[in-house]
BALOBA-1460 file (C-alpha; in Angstrom, 3 decimals):
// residues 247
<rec num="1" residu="x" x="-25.577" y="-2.053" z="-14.018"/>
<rec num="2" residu="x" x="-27.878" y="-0.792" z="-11.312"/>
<rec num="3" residu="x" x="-26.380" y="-0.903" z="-7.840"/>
<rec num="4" residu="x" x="-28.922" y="-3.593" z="-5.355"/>
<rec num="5" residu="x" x="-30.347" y="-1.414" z="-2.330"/>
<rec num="6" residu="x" x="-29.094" y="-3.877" z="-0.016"/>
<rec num="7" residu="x" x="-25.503" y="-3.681" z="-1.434"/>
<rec num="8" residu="x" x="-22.622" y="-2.572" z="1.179"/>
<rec num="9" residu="x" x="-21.370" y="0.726" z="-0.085"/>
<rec num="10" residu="x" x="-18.193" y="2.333" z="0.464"/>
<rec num="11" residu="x" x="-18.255" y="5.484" z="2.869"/>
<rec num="12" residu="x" x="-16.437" y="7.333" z="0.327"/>
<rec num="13" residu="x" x="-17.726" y="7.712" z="-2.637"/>
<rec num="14" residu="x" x="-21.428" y="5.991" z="-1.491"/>
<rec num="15" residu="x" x="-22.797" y="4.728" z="-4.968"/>
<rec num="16" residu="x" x="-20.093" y="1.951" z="-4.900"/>
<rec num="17" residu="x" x="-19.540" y="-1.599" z="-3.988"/>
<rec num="18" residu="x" x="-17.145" y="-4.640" z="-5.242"/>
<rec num="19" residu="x" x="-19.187" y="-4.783" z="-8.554"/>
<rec num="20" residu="x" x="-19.059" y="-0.948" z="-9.581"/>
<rec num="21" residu="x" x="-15.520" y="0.108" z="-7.674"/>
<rec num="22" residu="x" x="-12.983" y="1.352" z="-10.200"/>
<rec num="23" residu="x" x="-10.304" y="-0.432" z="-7.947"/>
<rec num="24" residu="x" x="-12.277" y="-4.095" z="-8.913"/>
<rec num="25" residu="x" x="-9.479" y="-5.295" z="-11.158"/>
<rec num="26" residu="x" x="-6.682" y="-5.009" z="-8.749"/>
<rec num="27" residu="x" x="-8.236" y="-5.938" z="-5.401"/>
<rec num="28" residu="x" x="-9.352" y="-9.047" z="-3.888"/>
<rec num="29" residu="x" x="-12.047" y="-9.757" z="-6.562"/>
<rec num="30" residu="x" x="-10.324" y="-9.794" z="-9.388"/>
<rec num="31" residu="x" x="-11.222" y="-12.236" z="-12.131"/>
<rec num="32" residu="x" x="-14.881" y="-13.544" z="-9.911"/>
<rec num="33" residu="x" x="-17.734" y="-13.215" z="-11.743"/>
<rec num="34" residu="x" x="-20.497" y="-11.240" z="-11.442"/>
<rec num="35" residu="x" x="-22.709" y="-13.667" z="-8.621"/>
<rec num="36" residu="x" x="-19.150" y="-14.106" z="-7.636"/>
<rec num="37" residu="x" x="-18.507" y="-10.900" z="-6.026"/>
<rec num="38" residu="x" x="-22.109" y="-10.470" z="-5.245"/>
<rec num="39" residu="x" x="-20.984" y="-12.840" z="-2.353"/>
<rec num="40" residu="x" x="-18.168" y="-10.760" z="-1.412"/>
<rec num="41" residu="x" x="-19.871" y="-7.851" z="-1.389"/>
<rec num="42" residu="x" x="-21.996" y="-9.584" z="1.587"/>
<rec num="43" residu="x" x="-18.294" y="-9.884" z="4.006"/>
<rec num="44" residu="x" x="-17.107" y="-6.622" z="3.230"/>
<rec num="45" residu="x" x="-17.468" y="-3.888" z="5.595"/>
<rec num="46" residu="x" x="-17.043" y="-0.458" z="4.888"/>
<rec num="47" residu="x" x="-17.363" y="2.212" z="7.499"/>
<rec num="48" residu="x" x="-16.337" y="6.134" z="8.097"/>
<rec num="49" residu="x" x="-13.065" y="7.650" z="6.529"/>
<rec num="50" residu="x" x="-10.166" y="7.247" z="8.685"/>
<rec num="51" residu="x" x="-8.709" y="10.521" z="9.970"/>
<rec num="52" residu="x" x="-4.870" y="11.120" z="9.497"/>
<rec num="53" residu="x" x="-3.224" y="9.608" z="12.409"/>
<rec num="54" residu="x" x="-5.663" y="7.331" z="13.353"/>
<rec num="55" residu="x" x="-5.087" y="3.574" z="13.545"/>
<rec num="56" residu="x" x="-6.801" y="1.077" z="11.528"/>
<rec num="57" residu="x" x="-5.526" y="-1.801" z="14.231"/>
<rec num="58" residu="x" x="-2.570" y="-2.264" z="17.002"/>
<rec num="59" residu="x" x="0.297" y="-4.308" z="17.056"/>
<rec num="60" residu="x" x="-0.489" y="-7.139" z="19.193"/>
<rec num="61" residu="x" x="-4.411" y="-7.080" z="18.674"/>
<rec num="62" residu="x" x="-5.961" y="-9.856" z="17.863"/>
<rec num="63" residu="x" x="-6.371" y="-10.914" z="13.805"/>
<rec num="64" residu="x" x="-9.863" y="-10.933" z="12.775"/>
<rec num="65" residu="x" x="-9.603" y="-9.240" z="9.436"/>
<rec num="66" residu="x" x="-7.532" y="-8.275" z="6.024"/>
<rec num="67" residu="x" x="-8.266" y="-4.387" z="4.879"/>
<rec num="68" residu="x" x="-8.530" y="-3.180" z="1.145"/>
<rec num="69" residu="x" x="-7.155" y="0.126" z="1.298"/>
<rec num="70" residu="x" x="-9.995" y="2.140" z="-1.100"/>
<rec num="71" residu="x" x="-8.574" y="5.839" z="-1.075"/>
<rec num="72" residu="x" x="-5.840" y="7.695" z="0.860"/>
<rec num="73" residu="x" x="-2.791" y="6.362" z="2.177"/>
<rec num="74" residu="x" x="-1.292" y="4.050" z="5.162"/>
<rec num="75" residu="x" x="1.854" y="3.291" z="6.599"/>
<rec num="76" residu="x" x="2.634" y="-0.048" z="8.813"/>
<rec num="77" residu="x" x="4.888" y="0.563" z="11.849"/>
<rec num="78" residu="x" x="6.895" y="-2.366" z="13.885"/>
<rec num="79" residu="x" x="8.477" y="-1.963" z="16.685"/>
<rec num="80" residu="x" x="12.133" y="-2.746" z="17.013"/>
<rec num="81" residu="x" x="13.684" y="-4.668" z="19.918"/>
<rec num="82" residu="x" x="15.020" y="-1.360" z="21.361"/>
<rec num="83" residu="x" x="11.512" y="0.195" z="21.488"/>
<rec num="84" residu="x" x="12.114" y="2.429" z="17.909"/>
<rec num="85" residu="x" x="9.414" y="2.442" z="15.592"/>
<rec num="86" residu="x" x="10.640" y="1.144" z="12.033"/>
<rec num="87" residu="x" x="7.848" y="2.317" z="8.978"/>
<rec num="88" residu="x" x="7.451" y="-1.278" z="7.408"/>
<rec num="89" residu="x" x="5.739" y="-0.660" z="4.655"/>
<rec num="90" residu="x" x="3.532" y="2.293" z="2.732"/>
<rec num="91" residu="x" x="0.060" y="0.913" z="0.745"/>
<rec num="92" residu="x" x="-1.917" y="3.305" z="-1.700"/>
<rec num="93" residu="x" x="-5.541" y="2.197" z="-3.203"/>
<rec num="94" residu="x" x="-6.296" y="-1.238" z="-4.167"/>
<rec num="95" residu="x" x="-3.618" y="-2.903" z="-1.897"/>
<rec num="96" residu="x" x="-4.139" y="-4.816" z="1.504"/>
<rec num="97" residu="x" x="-3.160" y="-4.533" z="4.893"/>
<rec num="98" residu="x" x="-3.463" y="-6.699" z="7.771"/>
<rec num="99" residu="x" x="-1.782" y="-9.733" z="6.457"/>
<rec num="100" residu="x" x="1.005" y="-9.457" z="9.516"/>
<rec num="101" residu="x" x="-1.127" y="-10.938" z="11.624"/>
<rec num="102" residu="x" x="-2.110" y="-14.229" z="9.886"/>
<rec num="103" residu="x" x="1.569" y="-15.930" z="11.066"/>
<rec num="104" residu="x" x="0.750" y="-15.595" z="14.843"/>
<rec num="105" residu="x" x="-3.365" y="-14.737" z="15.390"/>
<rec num="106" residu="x" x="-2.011" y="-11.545" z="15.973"/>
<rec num="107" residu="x" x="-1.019" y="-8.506" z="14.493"/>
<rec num="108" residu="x" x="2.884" y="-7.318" z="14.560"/>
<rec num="109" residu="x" x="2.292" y="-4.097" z="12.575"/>
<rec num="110" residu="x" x="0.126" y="-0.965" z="13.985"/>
<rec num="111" residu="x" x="-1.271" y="0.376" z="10.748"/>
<rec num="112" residu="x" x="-1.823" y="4.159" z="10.522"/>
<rec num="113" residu="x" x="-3.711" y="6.714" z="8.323"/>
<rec num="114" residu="x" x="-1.030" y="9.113" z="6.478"/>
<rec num="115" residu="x" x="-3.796" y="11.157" z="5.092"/>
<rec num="116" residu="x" x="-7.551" y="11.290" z="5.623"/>
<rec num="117" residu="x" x="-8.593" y="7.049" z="4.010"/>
<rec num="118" residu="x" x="-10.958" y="4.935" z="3.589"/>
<rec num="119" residu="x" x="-10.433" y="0.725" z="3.829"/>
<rec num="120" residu="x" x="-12.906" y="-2.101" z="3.202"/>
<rec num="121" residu="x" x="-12.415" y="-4.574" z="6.020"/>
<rec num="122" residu="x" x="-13.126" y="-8.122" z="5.204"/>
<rec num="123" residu="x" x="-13.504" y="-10.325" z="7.901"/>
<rec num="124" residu="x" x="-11.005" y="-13.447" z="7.504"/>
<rec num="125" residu="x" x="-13.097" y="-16.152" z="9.177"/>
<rec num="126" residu="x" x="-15.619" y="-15.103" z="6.079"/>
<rec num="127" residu="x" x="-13.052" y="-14.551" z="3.712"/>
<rec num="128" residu="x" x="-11.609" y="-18.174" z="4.180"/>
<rec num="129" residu="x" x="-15.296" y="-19.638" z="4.203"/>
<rec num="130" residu="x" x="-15.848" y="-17.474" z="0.820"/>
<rec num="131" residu="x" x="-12.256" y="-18.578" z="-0.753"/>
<rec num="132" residu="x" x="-13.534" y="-22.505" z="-0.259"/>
<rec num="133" residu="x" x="-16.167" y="-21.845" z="-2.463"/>
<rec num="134" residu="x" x="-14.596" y="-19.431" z="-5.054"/>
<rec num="135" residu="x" x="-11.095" y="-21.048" z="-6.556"/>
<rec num="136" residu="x" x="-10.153" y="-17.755" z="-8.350"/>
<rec num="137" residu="x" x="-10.484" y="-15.834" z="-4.837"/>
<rec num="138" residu="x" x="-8.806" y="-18.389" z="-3.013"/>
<rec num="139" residu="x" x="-6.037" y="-17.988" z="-5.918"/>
<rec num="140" residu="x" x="-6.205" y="-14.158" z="-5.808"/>
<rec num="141" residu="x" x="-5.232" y="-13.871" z="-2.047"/>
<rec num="142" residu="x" x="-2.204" y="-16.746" z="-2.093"/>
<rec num="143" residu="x" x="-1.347" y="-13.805" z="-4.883"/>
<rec num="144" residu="x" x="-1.248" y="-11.773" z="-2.151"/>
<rec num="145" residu="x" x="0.441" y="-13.620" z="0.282"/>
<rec num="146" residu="x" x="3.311" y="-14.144" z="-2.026"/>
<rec num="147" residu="x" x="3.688" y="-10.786" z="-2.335"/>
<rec num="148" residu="x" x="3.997" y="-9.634" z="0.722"/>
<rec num="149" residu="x" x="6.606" y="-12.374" z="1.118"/>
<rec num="150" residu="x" x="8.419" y="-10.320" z="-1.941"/>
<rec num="151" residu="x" x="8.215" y="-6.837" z="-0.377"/>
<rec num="152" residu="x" x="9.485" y="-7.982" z="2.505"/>
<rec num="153" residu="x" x="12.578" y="-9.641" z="1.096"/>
<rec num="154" residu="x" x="12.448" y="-6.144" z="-1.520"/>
<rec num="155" residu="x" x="12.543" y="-3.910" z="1.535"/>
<rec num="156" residu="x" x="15.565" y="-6.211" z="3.285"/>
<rec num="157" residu="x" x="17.629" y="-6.040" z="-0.113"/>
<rec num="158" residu="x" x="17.361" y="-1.952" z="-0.277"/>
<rec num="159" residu="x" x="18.331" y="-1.653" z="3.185"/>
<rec num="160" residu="x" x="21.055" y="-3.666" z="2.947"/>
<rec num="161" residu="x" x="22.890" y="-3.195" z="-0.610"/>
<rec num="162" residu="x" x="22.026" y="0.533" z="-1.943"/>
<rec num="163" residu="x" x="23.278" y="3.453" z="-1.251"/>
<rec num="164" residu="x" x="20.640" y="6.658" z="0.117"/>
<rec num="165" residu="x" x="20.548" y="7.673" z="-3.590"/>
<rec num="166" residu="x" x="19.432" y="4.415" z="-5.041"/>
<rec num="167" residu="x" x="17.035" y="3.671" z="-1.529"/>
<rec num="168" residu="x" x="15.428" y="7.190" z="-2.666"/>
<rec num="169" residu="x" x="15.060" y="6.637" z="-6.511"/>
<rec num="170" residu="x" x="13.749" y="3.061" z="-6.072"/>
<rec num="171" residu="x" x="10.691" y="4.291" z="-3.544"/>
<rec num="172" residu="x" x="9.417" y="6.485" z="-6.545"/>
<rec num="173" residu="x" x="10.429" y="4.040" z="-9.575"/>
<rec num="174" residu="x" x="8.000" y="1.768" z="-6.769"/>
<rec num="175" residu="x" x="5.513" y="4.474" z="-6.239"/>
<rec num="176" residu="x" x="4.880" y="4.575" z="-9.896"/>
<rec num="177" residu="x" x="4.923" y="1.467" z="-10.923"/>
<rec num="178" residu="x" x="1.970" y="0.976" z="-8.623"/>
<rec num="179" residu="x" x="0.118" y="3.980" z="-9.660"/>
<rec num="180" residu="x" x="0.671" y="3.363" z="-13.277"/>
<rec num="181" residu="x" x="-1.024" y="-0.532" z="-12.083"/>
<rec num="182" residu="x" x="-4.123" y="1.547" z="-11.054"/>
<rec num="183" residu="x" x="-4.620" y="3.729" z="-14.292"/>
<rec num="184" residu="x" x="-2.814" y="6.703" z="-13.026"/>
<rec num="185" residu="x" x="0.084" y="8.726" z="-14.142"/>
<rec num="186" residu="x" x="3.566" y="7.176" z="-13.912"/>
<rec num="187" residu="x" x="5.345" y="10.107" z="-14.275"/>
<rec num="188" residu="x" x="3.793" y="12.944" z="-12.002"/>
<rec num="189" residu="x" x="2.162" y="11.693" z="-8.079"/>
<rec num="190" residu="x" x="1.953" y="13.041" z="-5.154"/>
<rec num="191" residu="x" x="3.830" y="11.672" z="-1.835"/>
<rec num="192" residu="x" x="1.975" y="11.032" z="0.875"/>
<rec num="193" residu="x" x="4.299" y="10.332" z="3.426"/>
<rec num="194" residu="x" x="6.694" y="12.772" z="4.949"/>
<rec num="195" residu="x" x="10.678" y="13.325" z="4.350"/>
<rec num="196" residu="x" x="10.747" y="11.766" z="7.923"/>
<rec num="197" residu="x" x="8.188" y="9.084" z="7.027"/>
<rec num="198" residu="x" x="10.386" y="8.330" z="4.041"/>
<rec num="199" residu="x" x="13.815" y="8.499" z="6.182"/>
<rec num="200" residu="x" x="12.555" y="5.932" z="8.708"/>
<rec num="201" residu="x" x="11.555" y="3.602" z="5.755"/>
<rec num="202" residu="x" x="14.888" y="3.673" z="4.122"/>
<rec num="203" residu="x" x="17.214" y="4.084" z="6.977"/>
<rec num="204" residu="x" x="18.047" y="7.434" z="6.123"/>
<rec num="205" residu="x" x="18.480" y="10.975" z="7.859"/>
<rec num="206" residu="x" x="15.680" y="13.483" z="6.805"/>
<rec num="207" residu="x" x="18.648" y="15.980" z="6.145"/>
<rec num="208" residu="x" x="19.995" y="13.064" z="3.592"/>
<rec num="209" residu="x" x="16.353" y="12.477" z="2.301"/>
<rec num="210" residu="x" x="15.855" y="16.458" z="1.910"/>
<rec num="211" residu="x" x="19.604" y="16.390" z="0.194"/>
<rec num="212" residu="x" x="19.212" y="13.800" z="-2.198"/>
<rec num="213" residu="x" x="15.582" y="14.754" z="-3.671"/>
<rec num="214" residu="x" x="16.684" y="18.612" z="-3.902"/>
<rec num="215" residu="x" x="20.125" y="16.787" z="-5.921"/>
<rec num="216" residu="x" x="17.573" y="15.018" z="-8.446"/>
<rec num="217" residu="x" x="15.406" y="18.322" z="-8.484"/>
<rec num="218" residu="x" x="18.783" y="19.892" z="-9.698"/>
<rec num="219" residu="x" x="19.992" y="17.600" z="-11.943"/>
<rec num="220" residu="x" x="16.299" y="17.221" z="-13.657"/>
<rec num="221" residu="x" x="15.574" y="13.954" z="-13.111"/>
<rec num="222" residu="x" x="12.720" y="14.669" z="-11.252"/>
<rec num="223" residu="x" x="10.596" y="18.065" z="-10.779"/>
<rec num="224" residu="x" x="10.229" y="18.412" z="-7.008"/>
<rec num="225" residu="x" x="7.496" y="20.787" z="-5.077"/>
<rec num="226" residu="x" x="6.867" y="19.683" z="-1.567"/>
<rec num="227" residu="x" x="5.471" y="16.175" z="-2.089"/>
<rec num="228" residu="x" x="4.523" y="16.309" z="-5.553"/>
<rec num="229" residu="x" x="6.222" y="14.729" z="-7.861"/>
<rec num="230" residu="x" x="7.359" y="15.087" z="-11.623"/>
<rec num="231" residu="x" x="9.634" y="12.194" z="-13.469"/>
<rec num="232" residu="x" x="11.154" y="14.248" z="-15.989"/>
<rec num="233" residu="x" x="13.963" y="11.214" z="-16.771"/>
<rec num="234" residu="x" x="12.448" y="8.242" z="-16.391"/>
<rec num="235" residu="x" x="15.720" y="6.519" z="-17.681"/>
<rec num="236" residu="x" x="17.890" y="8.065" z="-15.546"/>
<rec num="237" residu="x" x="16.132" y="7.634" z="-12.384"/>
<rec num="238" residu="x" x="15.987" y="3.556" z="-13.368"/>
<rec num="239" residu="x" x="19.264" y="3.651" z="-13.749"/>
<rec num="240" residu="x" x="20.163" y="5.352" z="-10.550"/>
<rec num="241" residu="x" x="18.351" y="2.707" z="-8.945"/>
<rec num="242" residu="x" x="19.396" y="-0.319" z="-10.286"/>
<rec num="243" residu="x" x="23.011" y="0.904" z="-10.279"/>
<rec num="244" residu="x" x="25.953" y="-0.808" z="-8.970"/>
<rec num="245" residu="x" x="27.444" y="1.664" z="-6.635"/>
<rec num="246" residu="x" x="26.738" y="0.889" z="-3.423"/>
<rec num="247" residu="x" x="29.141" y="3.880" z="-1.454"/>
């Protein structure tokens, strides 16, 4: 399908909009037709790859927009009531950030860049005009909504019930699960975030992070160098996580 001149392209790879991105099936248009996302493709505003470290918005700025993350990585931060900075969440290709800020007009979360990334920002005022017209859109982002509700509650339960080993193996049974969802191996990624990223997440030490990946390197449930990432026992690792130990 040949790609309209006036079409908004994405930064990073510069041949591609809604119609023609790979991530179409997982993202905000899935299931529109073609005149469908045509009209989303006229909202969506893609500009320069984000640097690592840079912010894609502040807590406490105001909400004007919901961002499709289309490469890279990013990490959410909140801040606690004693001034600490807790990692809220981690999003990889095809999922969205900036929902935080829908509750109160105003973002809670400060989103940052964990490696060079590129996002499509879609502005919401649009996006709710748009989701008025198109039921399947309107029905894709309450999708959404809901599951950002479940992370939440997801993120909550680990904290609260598992022990560091089960924290640890259920961030990489999550990790991929979602890159399986995108076409990509399940069994061999690379991490993103760092052993401290990872430790503030989970409410874990680095040293405990460092202690429990090198144990599953050991025992061969998982092929470990730096951040990337080999499953070599799928089974086991499942069952590490979803075990009943919690000491």
């Amino acid at each position: 399908m040949a790609i309209q001149a006036n079409s908004p392209q994405c930064h990073s790879m510069p041949q591609t909009n809604c119609s023609t991105c790979r991530l179409n099936t997982l993202c905000l248009p899935i299931s529109l037709e073609l005149q469908d996302i045509n009209k989303l493709d006229e909202i969506v505003q893609r500009g320069r790859p984000i640097q690592k470290g840079d912010r894609v918005y502040h807590a406490g700025e105001k909400f004007r927009s919901v961002y499709a993350v289309r490469s890279g990585a990013i990490k959410t931060i909140a801040n606690t009531q004693d001034g600490q900075e807790q990692i809220t969440g981690f999003y990889l290709p095809s999922e969205i950030i900036g929902m935080d800020g829908l509750a109160t007009n105003a973002h809670s979360n400060t989103a940052v860049a964990l490696e060079t990334s590129a996002v499509c920002e879609i502005p919401f005022s649009r996006l709710e005009e748009l989701s008025a017209q198109l039921p399947n859109l309107q029905r894709r982002f309450f999708q959404l909504m809901s599951k950002e509700i479940a992370n939440d509650q997801q993120l909550i339960t680990l904290l609260s019930k598992n022990n560091a080993d089960q924290r640890i193996a259920s961030l990489l049974l999550s990790i991929s699960a979602r890159n399986h969802n995108r076409g990509l191996a399940a069994e061999e990624f690379y991490l993103p975030m760092s052993r401290s990223d990872i430790g503030n997440y989970l409410g874990l030490t680095i040293e405990t992070v460092s202690r429990v990946m090198g144990r599953l390197h050991k025992t061969g449930i998982i092929e470990l160098d730096k951040k990337h990432v080999k499953i070599l026992d799928m089974a086991a690792l499942r069952s590490l996580a979803f075990s009943s130990d919690k000491h």
